[in-house]
C-alpha positions as CSV (number, residue, x, y, z in Angstrom):
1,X,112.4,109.0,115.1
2,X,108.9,109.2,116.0
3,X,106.7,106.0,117.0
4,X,103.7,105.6,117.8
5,X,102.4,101.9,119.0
6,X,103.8,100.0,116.7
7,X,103.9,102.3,114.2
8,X,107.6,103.8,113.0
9,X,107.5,106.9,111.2
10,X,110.4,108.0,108.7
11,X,110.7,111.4,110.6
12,X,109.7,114.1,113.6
13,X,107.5,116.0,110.5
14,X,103.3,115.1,110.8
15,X,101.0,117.0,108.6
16,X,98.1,118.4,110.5
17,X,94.6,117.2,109.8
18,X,92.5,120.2,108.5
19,X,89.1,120.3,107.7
20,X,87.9,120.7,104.0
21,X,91.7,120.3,103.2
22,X,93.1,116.9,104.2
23,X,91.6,114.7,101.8
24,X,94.0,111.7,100.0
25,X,94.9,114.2,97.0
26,X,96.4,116.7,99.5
27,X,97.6,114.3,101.9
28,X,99.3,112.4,98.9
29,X,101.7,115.3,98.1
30,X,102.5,115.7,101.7
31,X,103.6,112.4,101.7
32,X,105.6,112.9,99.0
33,X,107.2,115.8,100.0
34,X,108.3,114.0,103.0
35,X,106.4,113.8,105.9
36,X,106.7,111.1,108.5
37,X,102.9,110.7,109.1
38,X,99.8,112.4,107.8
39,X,96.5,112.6,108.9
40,X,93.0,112.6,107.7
41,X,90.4,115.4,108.1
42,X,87.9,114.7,111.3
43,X,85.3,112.7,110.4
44,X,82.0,112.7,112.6
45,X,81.2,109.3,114.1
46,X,77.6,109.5,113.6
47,X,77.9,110.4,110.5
48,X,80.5,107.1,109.7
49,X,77.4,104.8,111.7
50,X,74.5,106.3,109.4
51,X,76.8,105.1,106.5
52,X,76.9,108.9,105.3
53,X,78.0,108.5,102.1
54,X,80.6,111.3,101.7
55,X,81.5,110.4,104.9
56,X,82.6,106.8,104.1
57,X,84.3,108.3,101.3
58,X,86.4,110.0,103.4
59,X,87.4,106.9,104.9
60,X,89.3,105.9,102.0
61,X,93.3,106.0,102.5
62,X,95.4,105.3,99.7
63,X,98.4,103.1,100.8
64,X,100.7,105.3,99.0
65,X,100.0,107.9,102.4
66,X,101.0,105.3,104.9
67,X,101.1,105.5,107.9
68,X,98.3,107.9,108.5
69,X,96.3,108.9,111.1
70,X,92.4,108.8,110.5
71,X,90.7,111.4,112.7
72,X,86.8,110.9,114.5
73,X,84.9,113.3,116.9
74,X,82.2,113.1,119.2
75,X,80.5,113.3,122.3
76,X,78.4,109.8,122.8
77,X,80.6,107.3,124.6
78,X,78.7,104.3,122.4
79,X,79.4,106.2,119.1
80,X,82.6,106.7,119.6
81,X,83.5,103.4,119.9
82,X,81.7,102.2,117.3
83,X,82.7,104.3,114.5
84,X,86.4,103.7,116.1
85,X,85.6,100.1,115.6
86,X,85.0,101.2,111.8
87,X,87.8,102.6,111.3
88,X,89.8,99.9,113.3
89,X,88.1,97.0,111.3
90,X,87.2,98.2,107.9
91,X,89.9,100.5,107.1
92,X,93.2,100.6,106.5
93,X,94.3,103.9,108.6
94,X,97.2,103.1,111.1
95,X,96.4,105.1,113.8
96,X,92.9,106.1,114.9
97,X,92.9,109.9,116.2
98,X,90.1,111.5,118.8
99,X,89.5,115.2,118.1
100,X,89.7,117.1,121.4
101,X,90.4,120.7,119.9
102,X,87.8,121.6,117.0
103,X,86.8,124.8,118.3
104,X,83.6,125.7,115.9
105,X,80.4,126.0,117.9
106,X,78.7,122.8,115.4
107,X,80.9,120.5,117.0
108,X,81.2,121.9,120.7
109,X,77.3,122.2,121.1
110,X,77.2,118.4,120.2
111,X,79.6,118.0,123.4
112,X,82.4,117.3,121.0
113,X,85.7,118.5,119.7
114,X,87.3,121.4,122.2
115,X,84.3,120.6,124.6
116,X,86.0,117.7,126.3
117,X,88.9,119.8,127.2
118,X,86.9,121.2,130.1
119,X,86.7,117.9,132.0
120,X,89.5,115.2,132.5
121,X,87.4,112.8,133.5
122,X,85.8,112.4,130.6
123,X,88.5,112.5,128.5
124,X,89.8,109.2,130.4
125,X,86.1,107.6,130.3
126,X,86.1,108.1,126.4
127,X,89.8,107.7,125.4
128,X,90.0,104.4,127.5
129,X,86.8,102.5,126.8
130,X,88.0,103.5,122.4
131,X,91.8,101.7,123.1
132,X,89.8,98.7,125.0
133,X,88.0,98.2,122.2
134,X,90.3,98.5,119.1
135,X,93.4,97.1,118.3
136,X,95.0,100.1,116.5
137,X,97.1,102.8,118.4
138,X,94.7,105.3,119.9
139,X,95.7,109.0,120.0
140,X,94.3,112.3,121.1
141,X,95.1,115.8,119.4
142,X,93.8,119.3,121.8
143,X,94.3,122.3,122.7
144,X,95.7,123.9,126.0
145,X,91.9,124.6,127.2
146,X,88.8,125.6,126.9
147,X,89.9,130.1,127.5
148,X,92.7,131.7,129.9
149,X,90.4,130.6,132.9
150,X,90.0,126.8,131.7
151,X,93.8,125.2,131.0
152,X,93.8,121.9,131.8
153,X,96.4,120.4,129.4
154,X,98.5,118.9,132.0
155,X,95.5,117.0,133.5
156,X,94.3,116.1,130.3
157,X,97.7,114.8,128.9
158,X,97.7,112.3,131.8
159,X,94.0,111.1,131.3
160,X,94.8,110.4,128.1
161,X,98.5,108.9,128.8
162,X,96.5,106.8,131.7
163,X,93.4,105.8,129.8
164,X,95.8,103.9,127.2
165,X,96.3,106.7,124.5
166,X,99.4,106.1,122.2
167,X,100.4,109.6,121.6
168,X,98.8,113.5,122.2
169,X,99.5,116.5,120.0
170,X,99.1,119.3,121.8
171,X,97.4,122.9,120.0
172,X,99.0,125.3,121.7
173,X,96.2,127.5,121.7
174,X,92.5,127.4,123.8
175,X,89.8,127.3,122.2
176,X,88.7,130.9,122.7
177,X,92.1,131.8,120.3
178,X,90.8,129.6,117.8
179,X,93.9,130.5,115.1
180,X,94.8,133.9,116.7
181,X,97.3,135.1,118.9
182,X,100.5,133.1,120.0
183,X,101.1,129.4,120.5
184,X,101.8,128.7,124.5
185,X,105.0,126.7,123.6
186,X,105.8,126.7,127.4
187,X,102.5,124.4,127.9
188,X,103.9,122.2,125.1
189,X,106.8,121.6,126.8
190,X,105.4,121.0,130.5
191,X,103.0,118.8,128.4
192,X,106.0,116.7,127.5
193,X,107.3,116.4,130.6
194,X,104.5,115.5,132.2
195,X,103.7,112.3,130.3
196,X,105.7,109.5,129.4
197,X,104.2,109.0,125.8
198,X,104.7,110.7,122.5
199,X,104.2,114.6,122.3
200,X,103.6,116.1,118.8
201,X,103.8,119.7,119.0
202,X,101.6,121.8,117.0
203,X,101.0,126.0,116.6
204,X,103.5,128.9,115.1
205,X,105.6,126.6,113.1
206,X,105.7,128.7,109.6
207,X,109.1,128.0,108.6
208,X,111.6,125.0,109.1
209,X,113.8,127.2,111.4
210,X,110.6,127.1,113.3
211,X,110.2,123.6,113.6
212,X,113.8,123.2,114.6
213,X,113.2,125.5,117.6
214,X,109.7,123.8,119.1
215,X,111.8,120.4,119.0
216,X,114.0,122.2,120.7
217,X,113.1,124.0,123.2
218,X,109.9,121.7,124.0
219,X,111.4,118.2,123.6
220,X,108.8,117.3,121.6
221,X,108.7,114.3,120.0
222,X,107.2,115.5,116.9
223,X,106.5,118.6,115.1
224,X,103.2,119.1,113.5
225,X,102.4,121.5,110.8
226,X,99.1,123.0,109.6
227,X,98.2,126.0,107.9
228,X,101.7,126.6,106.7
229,X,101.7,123.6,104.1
230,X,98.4,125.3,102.5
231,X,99.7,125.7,98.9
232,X,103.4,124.9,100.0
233,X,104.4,121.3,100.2
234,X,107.7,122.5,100.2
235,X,107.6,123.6,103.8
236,X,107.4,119.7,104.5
237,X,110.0,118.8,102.7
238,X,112.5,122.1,103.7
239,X,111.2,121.1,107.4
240,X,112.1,117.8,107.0
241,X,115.9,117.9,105.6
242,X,116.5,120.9,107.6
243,X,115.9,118.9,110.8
244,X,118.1,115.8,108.5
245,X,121.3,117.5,108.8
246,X,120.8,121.3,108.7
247,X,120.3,122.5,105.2
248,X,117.6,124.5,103.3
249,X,116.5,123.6,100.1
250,X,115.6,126.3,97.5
251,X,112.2,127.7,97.4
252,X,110.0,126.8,94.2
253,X,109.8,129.0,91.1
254,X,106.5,129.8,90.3
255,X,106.4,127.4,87.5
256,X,107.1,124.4,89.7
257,X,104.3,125.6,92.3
258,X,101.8,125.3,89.4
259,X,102.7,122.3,88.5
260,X,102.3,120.6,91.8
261,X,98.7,123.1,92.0
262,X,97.8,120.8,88.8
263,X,98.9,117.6,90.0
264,X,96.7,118.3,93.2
265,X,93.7,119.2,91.4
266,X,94.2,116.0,88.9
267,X,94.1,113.9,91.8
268,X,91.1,116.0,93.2
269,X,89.4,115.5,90.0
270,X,89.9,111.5,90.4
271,X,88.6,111.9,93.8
272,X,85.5,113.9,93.0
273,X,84.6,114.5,89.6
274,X,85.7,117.8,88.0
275,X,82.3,119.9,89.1
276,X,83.4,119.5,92.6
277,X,87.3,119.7,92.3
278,X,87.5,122.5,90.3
279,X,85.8,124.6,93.0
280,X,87.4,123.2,95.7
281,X,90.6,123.7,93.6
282,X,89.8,127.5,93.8
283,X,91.3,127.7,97.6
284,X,94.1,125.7,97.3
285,X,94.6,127.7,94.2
286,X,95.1,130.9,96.0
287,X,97.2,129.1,99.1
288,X,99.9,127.7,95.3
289,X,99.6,131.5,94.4
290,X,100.2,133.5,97.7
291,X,103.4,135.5,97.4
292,X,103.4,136.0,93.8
293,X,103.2,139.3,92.5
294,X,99.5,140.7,91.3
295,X,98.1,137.4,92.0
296,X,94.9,139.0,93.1
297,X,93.7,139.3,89.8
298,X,94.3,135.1,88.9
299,X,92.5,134.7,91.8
300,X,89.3,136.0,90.8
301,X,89.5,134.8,87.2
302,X,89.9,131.4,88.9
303,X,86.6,131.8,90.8
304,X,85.0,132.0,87.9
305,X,86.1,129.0,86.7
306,X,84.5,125.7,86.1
307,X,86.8,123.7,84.2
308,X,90.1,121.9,84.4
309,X,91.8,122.9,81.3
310,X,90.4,126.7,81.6
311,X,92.1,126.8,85.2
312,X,95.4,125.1,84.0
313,X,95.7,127.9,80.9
314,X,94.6,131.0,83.4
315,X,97.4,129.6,86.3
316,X,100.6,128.9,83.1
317,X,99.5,132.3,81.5
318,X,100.0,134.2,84.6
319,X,103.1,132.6,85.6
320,X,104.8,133.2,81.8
321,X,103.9,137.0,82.6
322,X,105.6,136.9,85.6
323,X,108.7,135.5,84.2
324,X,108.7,137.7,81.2
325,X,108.8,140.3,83.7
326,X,111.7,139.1,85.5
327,X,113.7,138.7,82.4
328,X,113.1,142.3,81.4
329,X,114.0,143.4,84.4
């Protein structure tokens, strides 16, 4: 199973942290679809040392979600540590996670996120003075490098493995692919052999087939999915007892993914108030609804949306069409 430090997780499965999308109402139902460890959205470390207020809010971890990673970026040597010591004192995260992969021009301008990938030495500076001056396990999630010309992965595995960093997950993208194109799973794998602490892998893994193979054929020592858990806990928890002994749950009925769309935006709602769940609901919404038939049309009734209830009644209607439809058929 995988550890990290101390820590001892259930299972090889870790929920990527996503921004806009890993909140404690999302990373709740990941937990209980399974996965070993999840972890929080980044969270800027100025931003946690100016006491921003949605900021410290995203600071919050239920202790249903344990163990979870909590995620911080930035580029200051003095900022980092400080909002790690945050985290490491006032919090009750388990593992404290630097962001070396954000590849959105906000964060790289600020010498942040997918920036660092470009110099090794920098990544030991920062990753070593944040584990001398914590107590929790320090990890790092990047990418392969900064473009085709820039791949330093190998280098910066061992900065971070030398600096005192717990664990890496390795993007197997650069940053100039942001989410296109394949996932190097080669680099993943000379990643893992390179260092002597945990590897998580992390890119391609849509289906729990998928996962199977990067554990594999990288030796990972954990598999970390993203995007493909958008509206489909149920990856997680097909991922995780296919890797258990080789079998593959059912998929959901449509039915069953609205009900876990609702329970999401209930806990959304507790979270945030309706005003703001609601419309954050309206993407998660459309991720519950993706492979159903004419659900194009839900969609942009749901956009239109302000209110829990009037969401819930658009969501059941449409899914009581579409099994009306499959019984005449």
């Amino acid at each position: 199973m995988l550890q990290i430090g101390n820590i001892k997780m259930d299972n090889q499965v870790v929920v990527a942290p996503m921004a806009g999308v890993s909140n404690p109402a999302f990373r709740l139902i990941a937990k209980e679809f399974g996965s070993g460890l999840v972890c929080a959205e980044m969270i800027s470390d100025k931003a946690i040392l100016h006491e921003n207020e949605k900021s410290m809010k995203m600071l919050y971890v239920d202790e249903r979600e344990k163990p979870l990673s909590l995620q911080i970026f930035g580029g200051d040597k003095e900022s980092l540590v400080a909002a790690a010591q945050v985290v490491d004192q006032q919090t009750n995260a388990d593992i404290i996670d630097i962001n070396m992969g954000c590849p959105v021009p906000k964060v790289t301008k600020c010498d942040a996120g997918a920036r660092w990938l470009l110099d090794p030495d920098k990544i030991y500076d920062m990753v070593d003075v944040v584990a001398r001056n914590v107590q929790k396990p320090v990890t790092v999630k990047m990418r392969t490098g900064w473009d085709d010309d820039h791949v330093y992965v190998l280098d910066n595995a061992q900065a971070v493995e030398s600096a005192g960093g717990q664990a890496v997950s390795v993007h197997g993208r650069t940053r100039y692919q942001m989410y296109e194109g394949l996932a190097d799973w080669d680099l993943i794998r000379e990643v893992k052999e390179t260092v002597n602490i945990p590897v998580i892998g992390n890119g391609d893994v849509n289906t729990p087939q998928d996962a199977k193979r990067l554990l594999d054929e990288t030796g990972v020592d954990g598999v970390m999915i993203g995007r493909a858990a958008l509206g489909n806990p149920w990856m997680l928890y097909r991922t995780v007892k296919y890797l258990e002994d080789g079998s593959l749950p059912d998929e959901p009925n449509a039915k069953e993914k609205m009900d876990v769309c609702m329970l999401h935006m209930d806990r959304l709602i507790e979270l945030k108030g309706e005003k703001i769940a609601v419309r954050e609901m309206r993407k998660h919404a459309g991720w519950y609804l993706k492979g159903m038939r004419g659900n194009g049309k839900v969609r942009g009734k749901i956009n239109e949306l302000d209110h829990r209830d009037d969401v819930a009644e658009v969501l059941y209607r449409f899914v009581e069409g579409l099994e009306g439809a499959a019984t005449v058929q």
